[in-house]
C-alpha positions as CSV (number, residue, x, y, z in Angstrom):
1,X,121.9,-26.4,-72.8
2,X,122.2,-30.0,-72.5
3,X,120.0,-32.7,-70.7
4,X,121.0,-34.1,-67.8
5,X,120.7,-37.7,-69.4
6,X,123.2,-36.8,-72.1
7,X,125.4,-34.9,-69.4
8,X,125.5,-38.3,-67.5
9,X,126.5,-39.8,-70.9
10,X,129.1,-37.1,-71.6
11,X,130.9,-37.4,-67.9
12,X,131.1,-41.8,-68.6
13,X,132.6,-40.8,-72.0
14,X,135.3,-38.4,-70.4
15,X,136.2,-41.0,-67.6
16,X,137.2,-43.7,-70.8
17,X,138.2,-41.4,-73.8
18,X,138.8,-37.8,-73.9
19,X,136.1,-35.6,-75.1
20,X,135.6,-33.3,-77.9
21,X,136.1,-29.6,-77.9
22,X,132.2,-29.6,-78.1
23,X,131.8,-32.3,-75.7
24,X,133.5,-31.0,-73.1
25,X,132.4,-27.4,-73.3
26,X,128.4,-28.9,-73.5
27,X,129.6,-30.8,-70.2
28,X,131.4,-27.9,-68.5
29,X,128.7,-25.1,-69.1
30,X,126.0,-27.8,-67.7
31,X,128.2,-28.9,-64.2
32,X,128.0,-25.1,-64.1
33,X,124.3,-24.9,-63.0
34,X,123.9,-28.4,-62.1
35,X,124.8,-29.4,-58.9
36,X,123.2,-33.3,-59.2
37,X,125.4,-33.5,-62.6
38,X,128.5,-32.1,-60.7
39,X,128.2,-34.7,-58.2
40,X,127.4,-37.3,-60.4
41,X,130.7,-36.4,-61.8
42,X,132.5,-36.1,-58.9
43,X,131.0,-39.7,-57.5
44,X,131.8,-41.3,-61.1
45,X,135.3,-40.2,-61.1
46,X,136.0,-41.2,-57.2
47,X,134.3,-44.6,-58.0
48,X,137.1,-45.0,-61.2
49,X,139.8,-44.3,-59.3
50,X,138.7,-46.6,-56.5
51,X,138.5,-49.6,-59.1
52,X,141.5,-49.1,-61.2
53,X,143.3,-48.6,-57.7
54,X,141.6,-51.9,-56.3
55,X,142.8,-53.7,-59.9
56,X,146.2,-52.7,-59.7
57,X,146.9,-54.0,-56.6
58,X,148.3,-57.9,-55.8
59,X,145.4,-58.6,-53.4
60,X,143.1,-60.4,-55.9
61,X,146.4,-62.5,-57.3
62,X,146.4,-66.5,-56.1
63,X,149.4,-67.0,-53.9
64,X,151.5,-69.7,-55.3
65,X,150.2,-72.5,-53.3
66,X,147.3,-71.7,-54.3
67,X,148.1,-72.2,-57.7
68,X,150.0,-75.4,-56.4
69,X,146.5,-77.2,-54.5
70,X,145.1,-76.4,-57.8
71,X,147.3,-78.1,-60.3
72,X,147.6,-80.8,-58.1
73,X,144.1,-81.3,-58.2
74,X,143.2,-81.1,-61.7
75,X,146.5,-83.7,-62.4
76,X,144.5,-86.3,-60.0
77,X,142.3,-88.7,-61.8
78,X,139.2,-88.9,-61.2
């Protein structure tokens, strides 16, 4: 059985590259009897999808006069 500290490791691997056969059957068997590491998971995987929703959305963009005011500004001399 696996550590918790290398389950942890194990469910941040499988949210950015898929895991080995070992891997993941190390990770599955330990979610099994460990409730903190299953939610751990479950948090770490809400928390992903929550930030690569928030990245792909047009909120963060600068409107275009935005981006106007601040060509303007840097073509002023100083």
């Amino acid at each position: 059985m696996i550590s918790c500290k290398k389950a942890g490791v194990l469910i941040e691997k499988k949210l950015a590259h898929k895991l080995n056969t070992v891997e993941g059957m190390e990770l599955f068997f330990h979610t099994i009897v460990c409730k903190a590491c299953r939610n751990y998971e479950a948090q770490s995987a809400f928390i992903e999808k929550a930030l690569t929703r928030e990245k792909n959305t047009d909120k963060h963009k600068p409107s275009s006069d935005l981006k106007e005011k601040i060509h303007k500004s840097l073509e002023e001399p100083k």
